[in-house]
C-alpha positions in Angstrom: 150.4 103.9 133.7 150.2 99.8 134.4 146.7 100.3 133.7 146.8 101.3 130.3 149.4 98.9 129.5 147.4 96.0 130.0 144.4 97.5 128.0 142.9 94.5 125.7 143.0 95.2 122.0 141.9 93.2 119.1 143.9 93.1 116.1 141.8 93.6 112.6 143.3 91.9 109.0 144.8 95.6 107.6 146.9 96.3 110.7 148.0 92.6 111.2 149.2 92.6 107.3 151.0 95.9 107.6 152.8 94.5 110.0 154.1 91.2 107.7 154.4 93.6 104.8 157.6 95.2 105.0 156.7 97.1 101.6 153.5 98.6 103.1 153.5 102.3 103.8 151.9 101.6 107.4 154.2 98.8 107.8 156.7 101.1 110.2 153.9 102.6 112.3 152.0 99.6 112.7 155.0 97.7 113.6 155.8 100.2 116.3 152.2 100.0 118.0 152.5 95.9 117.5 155.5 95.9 119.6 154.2 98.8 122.2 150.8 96.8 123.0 151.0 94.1 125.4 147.3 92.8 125.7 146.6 92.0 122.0 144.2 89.0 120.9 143.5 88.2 117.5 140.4 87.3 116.1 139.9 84.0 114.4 137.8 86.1 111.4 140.7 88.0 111.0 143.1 84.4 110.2 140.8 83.7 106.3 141.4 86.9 105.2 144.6 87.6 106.4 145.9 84.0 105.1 144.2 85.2 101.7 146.3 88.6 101.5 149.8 87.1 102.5 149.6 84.2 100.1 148.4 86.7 97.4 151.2 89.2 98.1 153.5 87.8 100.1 153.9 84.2 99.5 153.3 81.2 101.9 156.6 81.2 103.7 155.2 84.6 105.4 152.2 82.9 105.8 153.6 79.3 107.6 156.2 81.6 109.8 152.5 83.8 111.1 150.7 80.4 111.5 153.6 79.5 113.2 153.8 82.3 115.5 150.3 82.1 116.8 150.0 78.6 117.0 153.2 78.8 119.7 150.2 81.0 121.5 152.1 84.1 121.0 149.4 85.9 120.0 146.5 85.0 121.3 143.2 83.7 119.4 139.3 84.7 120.4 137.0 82.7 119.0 133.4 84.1 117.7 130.9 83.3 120.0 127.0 82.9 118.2 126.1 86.0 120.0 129.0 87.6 117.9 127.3 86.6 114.7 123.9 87.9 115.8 125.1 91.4 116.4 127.3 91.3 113.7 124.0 90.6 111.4 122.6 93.4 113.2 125.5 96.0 112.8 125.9 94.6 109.1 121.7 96.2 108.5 122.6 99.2 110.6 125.8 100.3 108.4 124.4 98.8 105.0 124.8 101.8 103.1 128.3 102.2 104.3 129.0 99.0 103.0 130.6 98.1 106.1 132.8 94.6 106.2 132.1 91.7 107.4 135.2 91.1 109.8 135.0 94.5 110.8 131.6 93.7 112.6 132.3 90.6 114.3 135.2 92.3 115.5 133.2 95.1 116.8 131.1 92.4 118.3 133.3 90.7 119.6 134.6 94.2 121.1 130.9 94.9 122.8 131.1 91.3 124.0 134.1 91.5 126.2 134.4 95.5 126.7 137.8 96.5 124.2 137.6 99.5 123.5 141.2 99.7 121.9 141.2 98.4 118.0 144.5 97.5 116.3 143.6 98.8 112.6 144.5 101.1 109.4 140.6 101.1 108.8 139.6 104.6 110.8 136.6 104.7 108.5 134.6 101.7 109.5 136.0 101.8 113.1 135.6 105.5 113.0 131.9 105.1 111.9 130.6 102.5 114.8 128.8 103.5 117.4 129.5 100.4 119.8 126.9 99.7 122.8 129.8 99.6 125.7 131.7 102.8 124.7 131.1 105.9 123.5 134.0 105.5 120.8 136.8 102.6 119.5 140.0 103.7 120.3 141.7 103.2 117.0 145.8 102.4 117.0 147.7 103.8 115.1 
């Protein structure tokens, strides 16, 4: 059971902003698996996005208090690495006519790159639709 607690994850923009937004219908299940995981690390794709979101729909006291929070290194950053942007060009042509997002593929990258298999997100179509190199399947939380 210690095992699959310390399981990596990466976080993607949806699930991370479900959690801020008390409003959003996932907000109560993704705030349940936030608290449950204990290995998460958040990709630094996921911060433009995310920032853009908040400040839309939230405002930018939500925003500073996040900023705030991570930069106290309590959630943990993971950079892109240049390999990360070559597969992500590479997954990008693959799923073209999916229209698959950008973030999504780095973070899929970034998943082949240091084997997490677990994926924090409310998008089960793109993460659903990947065929990553180091697994046979993401699993997807919630």
């Amino acid at each position: 059971m210690a095992g699959l607690l310390k399981k990596k994850s990466l976080i993607d923009t949806g699930f991370m902003f479900a959690v801020l937004d008390k409003k959003d219908v996932k907000h109560e299940i993704c705030s349940l698996a936030y608290e449950r995981e204990t290995a998460m690390l958040l990709p630094e794709v996921v911060l433009p996005e995310l920032a853009y979101l908040v400040i839309r729909s939230l405002g930018y006291d939500i925003l500073t208090t996040f900023l705030s929070y991570v930069a106290a290194g309590n959630l943990p950053l993971i950079s892109i690495a240049p390999e990360d942007l070559r597969r992500a060009s590479e997954i990008l042509k693959k799923y073209a006519d999916a229209k698959i997002d950008f973030v999504d593929c780095v973070i899929m990258a970034i998943a082949e790159r240091l084997n997490i298999q677990r994926i924090l997100t409310v998008d089960r179509r793109d993460f659903g639709l990947f065929c990553p190199r180091h697994c046979d399947h993401f699993e997807i939380i919630p």
